[in-house]
N, C-alpha and C positions, 0 to 999 in steps of 0.2 A: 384233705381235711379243711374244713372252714371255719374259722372263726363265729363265733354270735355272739353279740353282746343283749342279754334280756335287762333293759331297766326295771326297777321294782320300786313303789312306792315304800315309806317305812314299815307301812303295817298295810290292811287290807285290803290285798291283793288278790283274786281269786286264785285258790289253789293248782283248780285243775285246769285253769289256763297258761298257768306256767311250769307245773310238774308233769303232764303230759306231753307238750312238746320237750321239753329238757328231755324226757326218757327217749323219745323217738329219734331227736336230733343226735344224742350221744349214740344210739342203736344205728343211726346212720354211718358213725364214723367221726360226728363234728365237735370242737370243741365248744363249749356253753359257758360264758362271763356271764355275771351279775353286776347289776348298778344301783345305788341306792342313793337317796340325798347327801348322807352324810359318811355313808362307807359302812357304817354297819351292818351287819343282817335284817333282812325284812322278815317279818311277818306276818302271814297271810288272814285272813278273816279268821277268825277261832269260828265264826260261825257257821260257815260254808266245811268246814273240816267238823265240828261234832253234832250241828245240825240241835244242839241246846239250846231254848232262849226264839226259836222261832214258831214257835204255839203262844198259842193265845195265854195259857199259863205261864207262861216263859218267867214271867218275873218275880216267883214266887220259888223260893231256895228249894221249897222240901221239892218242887212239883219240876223240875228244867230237865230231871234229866229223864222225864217220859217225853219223847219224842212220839207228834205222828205228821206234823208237817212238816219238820225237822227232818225227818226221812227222806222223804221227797225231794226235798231244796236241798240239803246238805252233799259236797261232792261224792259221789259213787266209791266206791269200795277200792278200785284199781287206778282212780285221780286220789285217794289218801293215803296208800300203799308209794303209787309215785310221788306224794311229798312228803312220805315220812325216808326215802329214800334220798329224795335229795337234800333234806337236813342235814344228811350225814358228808354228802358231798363240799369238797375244798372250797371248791369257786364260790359255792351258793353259800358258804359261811365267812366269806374272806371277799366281798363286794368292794368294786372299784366304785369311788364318787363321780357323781355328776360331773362335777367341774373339772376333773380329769382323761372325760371321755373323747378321743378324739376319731374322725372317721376312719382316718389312714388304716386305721388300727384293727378294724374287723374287718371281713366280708361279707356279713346280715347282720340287720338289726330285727330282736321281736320285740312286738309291744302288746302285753297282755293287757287284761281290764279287770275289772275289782268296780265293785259301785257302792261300796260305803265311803259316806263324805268327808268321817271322821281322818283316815288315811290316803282317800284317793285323791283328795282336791289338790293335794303338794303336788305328786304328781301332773294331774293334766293340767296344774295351771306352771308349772317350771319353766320357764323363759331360756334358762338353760339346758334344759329338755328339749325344747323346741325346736332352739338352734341347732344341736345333734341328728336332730331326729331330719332338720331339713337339709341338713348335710348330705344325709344318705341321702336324700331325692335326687337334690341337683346333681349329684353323681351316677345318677342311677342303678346304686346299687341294691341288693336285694334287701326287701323288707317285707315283713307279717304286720299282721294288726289283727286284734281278736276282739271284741264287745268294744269295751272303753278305750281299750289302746287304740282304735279308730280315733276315736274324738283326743287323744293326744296328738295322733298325724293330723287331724283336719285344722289344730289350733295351729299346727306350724307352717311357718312362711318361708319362703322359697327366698333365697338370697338374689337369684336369677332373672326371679318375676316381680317378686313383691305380692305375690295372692299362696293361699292356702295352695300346700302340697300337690291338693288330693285335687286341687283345681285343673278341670280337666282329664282324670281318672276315673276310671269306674271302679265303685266299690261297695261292700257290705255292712252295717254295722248292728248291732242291740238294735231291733226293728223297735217300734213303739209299739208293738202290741205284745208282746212280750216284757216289755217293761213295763209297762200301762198294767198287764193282768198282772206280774208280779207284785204291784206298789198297792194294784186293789184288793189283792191277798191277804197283805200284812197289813192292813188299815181295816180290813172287816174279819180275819178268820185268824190271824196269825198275832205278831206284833204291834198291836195296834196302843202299844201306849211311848210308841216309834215308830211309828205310820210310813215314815219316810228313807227309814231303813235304805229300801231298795232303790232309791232318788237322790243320785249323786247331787242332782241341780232340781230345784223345783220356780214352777212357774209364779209369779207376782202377779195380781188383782190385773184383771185385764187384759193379761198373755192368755194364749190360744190354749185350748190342754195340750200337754208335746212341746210346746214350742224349746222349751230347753231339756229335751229328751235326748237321749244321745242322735238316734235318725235325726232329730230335728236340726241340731245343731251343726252336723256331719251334710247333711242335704243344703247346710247355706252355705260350703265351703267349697261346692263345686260347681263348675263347670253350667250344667245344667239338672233338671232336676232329675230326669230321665238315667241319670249316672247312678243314682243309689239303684240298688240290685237286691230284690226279696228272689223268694222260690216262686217262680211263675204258674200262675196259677195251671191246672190240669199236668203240673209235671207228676210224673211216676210215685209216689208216696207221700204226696203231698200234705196230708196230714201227719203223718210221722215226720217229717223235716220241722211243720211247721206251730204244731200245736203245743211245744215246750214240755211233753210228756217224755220226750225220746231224748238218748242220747248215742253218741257212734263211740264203736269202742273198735279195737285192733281187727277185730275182725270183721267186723258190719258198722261201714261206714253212709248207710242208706238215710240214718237220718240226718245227714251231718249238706252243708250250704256251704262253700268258698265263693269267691270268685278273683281271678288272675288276670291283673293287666299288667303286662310286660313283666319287670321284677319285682312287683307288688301285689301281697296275696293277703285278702282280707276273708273274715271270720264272724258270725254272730255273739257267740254264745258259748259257751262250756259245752255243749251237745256239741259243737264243731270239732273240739280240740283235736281229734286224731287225725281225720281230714287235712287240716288246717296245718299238724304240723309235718305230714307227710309231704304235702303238697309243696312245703315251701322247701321241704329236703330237696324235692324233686327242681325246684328253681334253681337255688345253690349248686347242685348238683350240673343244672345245662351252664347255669355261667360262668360253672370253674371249667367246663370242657368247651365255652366258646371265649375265655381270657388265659386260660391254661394254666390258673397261678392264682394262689391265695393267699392273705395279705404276708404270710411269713414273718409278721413280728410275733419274738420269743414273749413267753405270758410275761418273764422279769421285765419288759419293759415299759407295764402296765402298773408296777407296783401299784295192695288192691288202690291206687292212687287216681283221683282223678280232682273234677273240677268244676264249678258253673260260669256262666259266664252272662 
């Protein structure tokens, strides 16, 4: 069994990036830690969980809670089933801090994503995050990343090199056309008196459109450009992978995108999540049967798989 430590920002987290894999990880056998800034419990976007407040009505009390593109964006039936599940769960109510987290101490780390700014910017901008996070590289141990938790790994620095992580990795993150049509959503049909909803970062007089998009920012942090990884075009369902309509669940994971370099296994999107955390059971999994042994510290001292490439 292996240890996973998931950091959480305080609030705004997206749900079904982090209660999808927790269900599969534990379905695996693995144990699941949570981390928060402060130690208390996170909580996840309310609005990716009731799907209220994202119509164009949204702001108006009598009218929030007719949902019709609320339906659509808000997480699916069986990502709010698994977080109303893991509310009830120990670990996910009793989060270790930041500043307590040390690498010795796990065997994976995940790093989910959330894009509201009000919540997530603690997160990806943590220095103390960072350092953790670049722990696990230079040890090469295993780690996820899914939308935003990409651009939490790409902010951090290698104690070894001195460049981003993901420097020299190939990887996936929230394409910009997917965020691009999400932000042009909520600014013309949905939220639009919170335009920016869906824009953790947005561009200044001058920048390119994207330039501080998650791809954007995740493509200066490697290697070369050629390392960020969409779904290639004329692959097999290419419009159900790619058009933000679909999502993979336990049993059809056809529309779902990874890709795995060495012990690093990155994710788009919420449409990813089962893939995404299969995939990386599946890592954990080869690294415990090629080190034979996982990390073995007791919790008290905390006080259908496949792949792209």
């Amino acid at each position: 069994m292996a240890r996973i430590i998931i950091p959480l920002p305080s609030l705004d987290f997206d749900p079904s990036e982090v209660a999808i894999p927790w269900k599969i990880l534990r379905r695996h056998g693995h144990q699941v830690l949570f981390a928060t800034p402060d130690g208390h419990t996170g909580r996840a976007d309310a609005l990716m969980l009731s799907g209220e407040g994202l119509d164009f009505w949204g702001f108006l009390p009598g009218l929030k809670n007719l949902k019709l593109l609320g339906l659509a964006l808000r997480a699916n039936a069986e990502a709010r089933q698994a977080y109303a599940d893991m509310e009830n769960d120990a670990a996910f109510c009793a989060p270790l801090k930041y500043g307590d987290l040390r690498v010795e101490s796990f065997d994976g780390l995940l790093l989910p994503g959330g894009h509201r700014a009000r919540g997530m910017r603690a997160y990806l901008e943590s220095e103390v995050l960072h350092r953790f996070i670049a722990g696990f590289f230079d040890e090469d141990k295993p780690v996820a990343a899914i939308c935003h938790g990409v651009l939490a790994a790409a902010r951090s620095v290698s104690a070894r090199t001195g460049k981003p992580v993901l420097h020299g990795r190939q990887t996936t993150a929230l394409p910009w056309k997917l965020e691009s049509s999400a932000w042009s959503m909520m600014r013309f049909a949905g939220r639009f008196w919170d335009a920016g909803y869906y824009r953790t970062y947005a561009e200044q007089q001058g920048e390119p459109a994207g330039y501080w998009s998650v791809e954007g920012e995740v493509r200066r942090a490697l290697a070369q450009d050629s390392d960020f990884k969409n779904v290639p075009a004329g692959t097999p369902g290419f419009f159900r992978k790619t058009s933000g309509l679909f999502r993979d669940s336990d049993t059809d994971t056809s529309a779902a995108f990874v890709v795995v370099d060495g012990n690093y296994v990155s994710a788009r999107w919420p449409g990813d999540a089962h893939l995404f955390a299969t995939t990386f059971a599946d890592v954990l999994s080869r690294e415990f049967a090629r080190t034979g042994q996982a990390s073995g510290l007791p919790a008290e001292s905390l006080e259908d798989t496949g792949s792209a490439t």
